[in-house]
C-alpha positions as CSV (number, residue, x, y, z in Angstrom):
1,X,69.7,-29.6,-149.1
2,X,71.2,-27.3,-146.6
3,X,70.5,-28.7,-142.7
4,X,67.8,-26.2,-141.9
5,X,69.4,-24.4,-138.7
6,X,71.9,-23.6,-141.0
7,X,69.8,-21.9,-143.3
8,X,68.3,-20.1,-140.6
9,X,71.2,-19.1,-138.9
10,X,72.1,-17.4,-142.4
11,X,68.7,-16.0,-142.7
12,X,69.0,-14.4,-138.9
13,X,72.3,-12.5,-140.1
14,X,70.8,-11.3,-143.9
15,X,68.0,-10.5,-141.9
16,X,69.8,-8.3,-139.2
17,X,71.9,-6.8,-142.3
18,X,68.9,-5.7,-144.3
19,X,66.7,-4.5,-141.5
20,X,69.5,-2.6,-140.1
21,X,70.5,-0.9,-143.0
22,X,66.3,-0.5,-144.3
23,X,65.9,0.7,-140.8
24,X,68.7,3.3,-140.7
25,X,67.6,4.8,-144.0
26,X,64.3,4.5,-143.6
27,X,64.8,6.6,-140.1
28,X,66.8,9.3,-141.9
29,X,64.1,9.9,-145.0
30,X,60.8,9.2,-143.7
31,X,60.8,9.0,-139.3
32,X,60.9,6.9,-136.6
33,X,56.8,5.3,-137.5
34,X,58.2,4.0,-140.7
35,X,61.8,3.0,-138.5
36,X,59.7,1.0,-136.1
37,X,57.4,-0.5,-138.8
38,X,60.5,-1.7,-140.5
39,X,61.5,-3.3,-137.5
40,X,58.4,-5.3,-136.4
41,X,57.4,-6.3,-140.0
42,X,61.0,-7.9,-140.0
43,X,60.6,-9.5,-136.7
44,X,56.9,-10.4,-138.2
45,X,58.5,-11.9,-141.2
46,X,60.9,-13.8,-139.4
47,X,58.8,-15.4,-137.1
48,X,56.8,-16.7,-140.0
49,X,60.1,-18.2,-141.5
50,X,61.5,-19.7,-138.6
51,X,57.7,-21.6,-138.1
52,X,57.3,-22.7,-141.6
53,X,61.1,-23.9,-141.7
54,X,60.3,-25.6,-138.3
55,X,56.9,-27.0,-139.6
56,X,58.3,-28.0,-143.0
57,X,61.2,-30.1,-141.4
58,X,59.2,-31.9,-139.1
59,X,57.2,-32.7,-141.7
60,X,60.1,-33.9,-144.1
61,X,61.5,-35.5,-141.1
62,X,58.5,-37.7,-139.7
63,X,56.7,-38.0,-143.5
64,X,55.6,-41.3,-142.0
65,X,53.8,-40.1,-139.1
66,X,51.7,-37.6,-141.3
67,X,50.9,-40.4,-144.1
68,X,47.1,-40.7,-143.8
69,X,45.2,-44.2,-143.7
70,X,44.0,-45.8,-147.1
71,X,40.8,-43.4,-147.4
72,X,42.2,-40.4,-145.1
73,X,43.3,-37.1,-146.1
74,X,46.4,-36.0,-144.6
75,X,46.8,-34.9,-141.5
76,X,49.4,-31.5,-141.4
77,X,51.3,-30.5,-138.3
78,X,49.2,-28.7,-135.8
79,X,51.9,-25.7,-136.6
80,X,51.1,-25.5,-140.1
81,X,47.3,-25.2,-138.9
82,X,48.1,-22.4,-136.5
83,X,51.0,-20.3,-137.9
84,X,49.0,-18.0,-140.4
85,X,46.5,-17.6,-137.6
86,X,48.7,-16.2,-135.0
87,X,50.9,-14.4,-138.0
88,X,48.0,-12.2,-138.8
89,X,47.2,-11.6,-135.3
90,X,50.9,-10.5,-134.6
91,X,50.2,-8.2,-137.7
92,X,46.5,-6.5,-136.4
93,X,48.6,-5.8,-133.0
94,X,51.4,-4.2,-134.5
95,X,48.9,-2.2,-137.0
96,X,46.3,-1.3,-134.5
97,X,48.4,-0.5,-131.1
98,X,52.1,0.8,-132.2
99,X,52.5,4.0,-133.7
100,X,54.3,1.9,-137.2
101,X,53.4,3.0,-140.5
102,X,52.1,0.3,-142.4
103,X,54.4,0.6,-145.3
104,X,57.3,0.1,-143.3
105,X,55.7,-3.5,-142.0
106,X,54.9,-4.3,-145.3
107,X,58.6,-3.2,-146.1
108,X,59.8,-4.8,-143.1
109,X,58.1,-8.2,-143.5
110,X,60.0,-8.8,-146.9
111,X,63.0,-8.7,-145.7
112,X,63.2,-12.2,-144.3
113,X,62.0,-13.7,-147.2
114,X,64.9,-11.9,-149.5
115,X,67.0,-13.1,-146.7
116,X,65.9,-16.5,-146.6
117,X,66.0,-16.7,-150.5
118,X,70.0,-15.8,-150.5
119,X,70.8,-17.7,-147.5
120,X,69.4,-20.6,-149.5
121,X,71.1,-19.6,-152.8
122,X,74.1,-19.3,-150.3
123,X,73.6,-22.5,-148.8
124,X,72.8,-24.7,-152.4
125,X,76.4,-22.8,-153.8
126,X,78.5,-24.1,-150.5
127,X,77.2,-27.6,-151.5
128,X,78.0,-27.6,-155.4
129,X,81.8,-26.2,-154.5
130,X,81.8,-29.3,-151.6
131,X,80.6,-31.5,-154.1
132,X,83.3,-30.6,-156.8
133,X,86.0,-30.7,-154.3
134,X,87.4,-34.4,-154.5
135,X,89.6,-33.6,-151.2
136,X,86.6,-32.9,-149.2
């Protein structure tokens, strides 16, 4: 499993790449409301990522410290708890006070997730070469 700064390091530059390029055509066909709605869903959509990768390897990390008692349900990182929360109000901000169309959020917020999805396709074919490579 790639380390996970790794993987978002990757994520960060697919995500730049896409949103970029989305942006710039997105400016040239439909305005600067669906330009600016790219933008922020992106940033929206990377946000969420970056927390769930951060809450996910804590969790990985400590799995000890989040094993419940005989009898307990588990107990989930505070930042699991809260992520979706302040996500969505991130999301009612940018759709209620900037002038971004909501299509270009919604466009926008799917970038990061195709990003993270090759940067981890990215990351699992660096490991299968390494792993082939006896002089490694």
């Amino acid at each position: 499993m790639p380390e996970p700064t790794q993987m978002m390091k990757r994520t960060l530059a697919w995500t730049l790449g896409f949103t970029s390029l989305t942006s710039a055509l997105v400016l040239m066909l439909w305005g600067a409301e669906w330009a600016l709605g790219v933008a922020l869903g992106a940033l929206l959509g990377l946000v969420n990522v970056w927390l769930l990768s951060r809450a996910i390897g804590r969790l990985v990390a400590n799995a000890g410290d989040h094993r419940p008692a005989p009898g307990q349900k588990w107990a989930l990182p505070m930042i699991l708890l809260l992520k979706w929360p302040a996500v969505l109000l991130a999301l009612a901000f940018i759709l209620w006070y900037m002038p971004a169309r909501p299509e270009g959020v919604a466009l926008g917020a799917l970038l990061p997730l195709v990003a993270a999805s090759l940067a981890a396709r990215e990351g699992k074919r660096g490991q299968s070469t390494e792993a082939q490579d006896p002089t490694s």
